[in-house]
C-alpha positions in Angstrom: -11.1 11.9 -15.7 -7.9 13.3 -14.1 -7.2 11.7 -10.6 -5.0 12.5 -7.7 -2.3 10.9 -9.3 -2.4 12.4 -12.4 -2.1 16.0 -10.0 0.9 14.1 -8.7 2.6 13.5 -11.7 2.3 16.9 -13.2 3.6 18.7 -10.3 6.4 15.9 -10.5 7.2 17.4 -14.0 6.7 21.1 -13.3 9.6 20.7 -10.5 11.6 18.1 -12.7 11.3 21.0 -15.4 12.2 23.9 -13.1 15.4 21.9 -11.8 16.8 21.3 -15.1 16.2 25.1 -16.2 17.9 26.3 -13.2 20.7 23.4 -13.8 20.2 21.3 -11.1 20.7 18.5 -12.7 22.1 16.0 -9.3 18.7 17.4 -7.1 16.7 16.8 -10.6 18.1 13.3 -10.9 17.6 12.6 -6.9 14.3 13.9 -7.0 13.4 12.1 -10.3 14.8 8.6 -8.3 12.5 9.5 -4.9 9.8 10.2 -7.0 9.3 7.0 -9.2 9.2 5.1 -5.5 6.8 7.7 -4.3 4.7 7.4 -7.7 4.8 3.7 -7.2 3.5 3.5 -3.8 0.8 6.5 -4.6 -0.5 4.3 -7.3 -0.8 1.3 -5.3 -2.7 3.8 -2.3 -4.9 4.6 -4.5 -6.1 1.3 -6.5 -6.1 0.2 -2.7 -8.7 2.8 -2.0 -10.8 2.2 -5.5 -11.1 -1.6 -4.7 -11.8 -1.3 -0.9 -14.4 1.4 -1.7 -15.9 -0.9 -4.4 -16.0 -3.9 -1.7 -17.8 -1.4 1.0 -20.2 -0.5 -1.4 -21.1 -4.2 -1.8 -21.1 -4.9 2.1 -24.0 -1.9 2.3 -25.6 -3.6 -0.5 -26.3 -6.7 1.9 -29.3 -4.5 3.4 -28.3 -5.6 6.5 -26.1 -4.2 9.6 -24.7 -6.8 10.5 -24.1 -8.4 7.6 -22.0 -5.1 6.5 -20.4 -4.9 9.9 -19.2 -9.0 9.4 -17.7 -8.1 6.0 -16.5 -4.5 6.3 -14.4 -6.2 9.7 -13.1 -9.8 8.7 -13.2 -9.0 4.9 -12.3 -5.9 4.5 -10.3 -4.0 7.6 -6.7 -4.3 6.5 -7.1 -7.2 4.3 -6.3 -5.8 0.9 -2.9 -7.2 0.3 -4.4 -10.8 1.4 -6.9 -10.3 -1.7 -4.5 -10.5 -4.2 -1.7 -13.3 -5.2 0.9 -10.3 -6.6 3.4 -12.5 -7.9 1.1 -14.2 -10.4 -0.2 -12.8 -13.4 -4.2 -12.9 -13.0 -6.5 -12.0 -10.5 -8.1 -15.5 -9.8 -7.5 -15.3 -5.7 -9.3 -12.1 -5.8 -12.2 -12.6 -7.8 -12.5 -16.6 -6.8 -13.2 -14.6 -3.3 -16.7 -13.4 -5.1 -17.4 -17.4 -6.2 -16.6 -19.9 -8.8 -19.0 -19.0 -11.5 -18.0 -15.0 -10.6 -14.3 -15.8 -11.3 -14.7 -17.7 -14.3 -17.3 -15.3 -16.1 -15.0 -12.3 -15.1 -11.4 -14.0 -16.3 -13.0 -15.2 -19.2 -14.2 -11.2 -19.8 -10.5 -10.5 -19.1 -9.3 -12.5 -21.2 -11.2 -11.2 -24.3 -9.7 -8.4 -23.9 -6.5 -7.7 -24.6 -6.2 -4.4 -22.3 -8.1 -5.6 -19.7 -5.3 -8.3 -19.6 -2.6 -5.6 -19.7 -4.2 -3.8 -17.5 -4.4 -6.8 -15.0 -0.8 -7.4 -15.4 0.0 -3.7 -14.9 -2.1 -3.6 -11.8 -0.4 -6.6 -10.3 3.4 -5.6 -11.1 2.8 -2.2 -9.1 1.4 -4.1 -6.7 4.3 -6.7 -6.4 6.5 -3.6 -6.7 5.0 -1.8 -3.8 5.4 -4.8 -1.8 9.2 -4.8 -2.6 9.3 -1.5 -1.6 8.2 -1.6 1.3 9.4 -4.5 2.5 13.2 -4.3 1.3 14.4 -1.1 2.7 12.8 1.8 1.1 15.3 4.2 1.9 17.8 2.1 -0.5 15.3 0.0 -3.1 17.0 0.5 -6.3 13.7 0.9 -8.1 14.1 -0.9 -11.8 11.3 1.1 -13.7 11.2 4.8 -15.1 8.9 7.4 -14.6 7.6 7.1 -18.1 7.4 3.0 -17.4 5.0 3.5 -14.0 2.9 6.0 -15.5 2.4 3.5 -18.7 1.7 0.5 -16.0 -0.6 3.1 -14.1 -2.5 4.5 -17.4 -3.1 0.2 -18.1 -4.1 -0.5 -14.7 -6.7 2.4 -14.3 -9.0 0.9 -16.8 -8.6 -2.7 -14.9 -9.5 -1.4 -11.5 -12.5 0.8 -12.7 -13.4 -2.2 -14.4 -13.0 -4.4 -11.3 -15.1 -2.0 -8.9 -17.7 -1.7 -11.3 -18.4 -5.8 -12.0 -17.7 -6.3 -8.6 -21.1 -4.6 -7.7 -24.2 -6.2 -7.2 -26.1 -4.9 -9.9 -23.7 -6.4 -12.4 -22.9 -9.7 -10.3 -23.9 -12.7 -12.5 -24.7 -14.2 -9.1 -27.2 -12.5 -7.7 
């Protein structure tokens, strides 16, 4: 499945591409600099989006209005970056948020598998490097990553959070 990112990135290339033809190689390498910061904080947009989405779906599952108004405005409403703990290298603060027995069945599925466990990693360095960027001066962030290095952390990640929306949801929740 091709997502907005994906889009992003290809345009990236057809304009990295056209620069270099035409010789532009100082606007090709300034836009190739801009452009891994804008990649990086596209990426962590949109996994914000997936998991938020995947939380909301839950909240509606309570069957209940108010239920899904208490969660969807003290759990969810600009709480993402309090989910995760994006200087460590697992996801236990966010899924011990689902319960005990929840966290352990799901690290214990993550840790069976070897790209789930990349792709937790992944997720959490471009989280932890979205943070940086944003909160040490964009404009002059000396980003340490290459293109090709974000869109191999993205590529791992993608599987992790389609993997995290989908066991998050009731139907596959152990706890139910």
């Amino acid at each position: 499945m091709t997502t907005i990112i994906d889009t992003l990135i290809d345009r990236h290339q057809q304009i990295s591409a056209s620069l270099e033809t035409q010789n532009e190689i100082s606007l090709k390498n300034y836009a190739d600099d801009e452009f891994r910061k804008v990649l990086v904080l596209s990426i962590a947009s949109y996994f914000e989006h997936q998991i938020v989405d995947a939380v909301s779906r839950l909240a509606e599952s309570a069957k209940s209005e108010q239920v899904e108004n208490l969660i969807k405005s003290k759990a969810i409403a600009r709480q993402y970056h309090t989910y995760f703990d994006w200087e460590s290298r697992n996801a236990n603060k966010f899924l011990s948020l689902f319960g005990g027995n929840f966290r352990n069945d799901v690290s214990r599925e993550i840790r069976a598998d070897r790209s789930l466990e990349e792709g937790c990693e992944s997720f959490l360095t471009l989280g932890r490097t979205r943070n940086r960027l944003v909160h040490e001066n964009f404009a002059e962030f000396s980003l340490d990553y290459a293109i090709e290095d974000i869109v191999e952390l993205y590529g791992k990640a993608l599987s992790f959070v389609a993997y995290l929306s989908e066991r998050i949801q009731p139907s596959n929740n152990t706890l139910q």
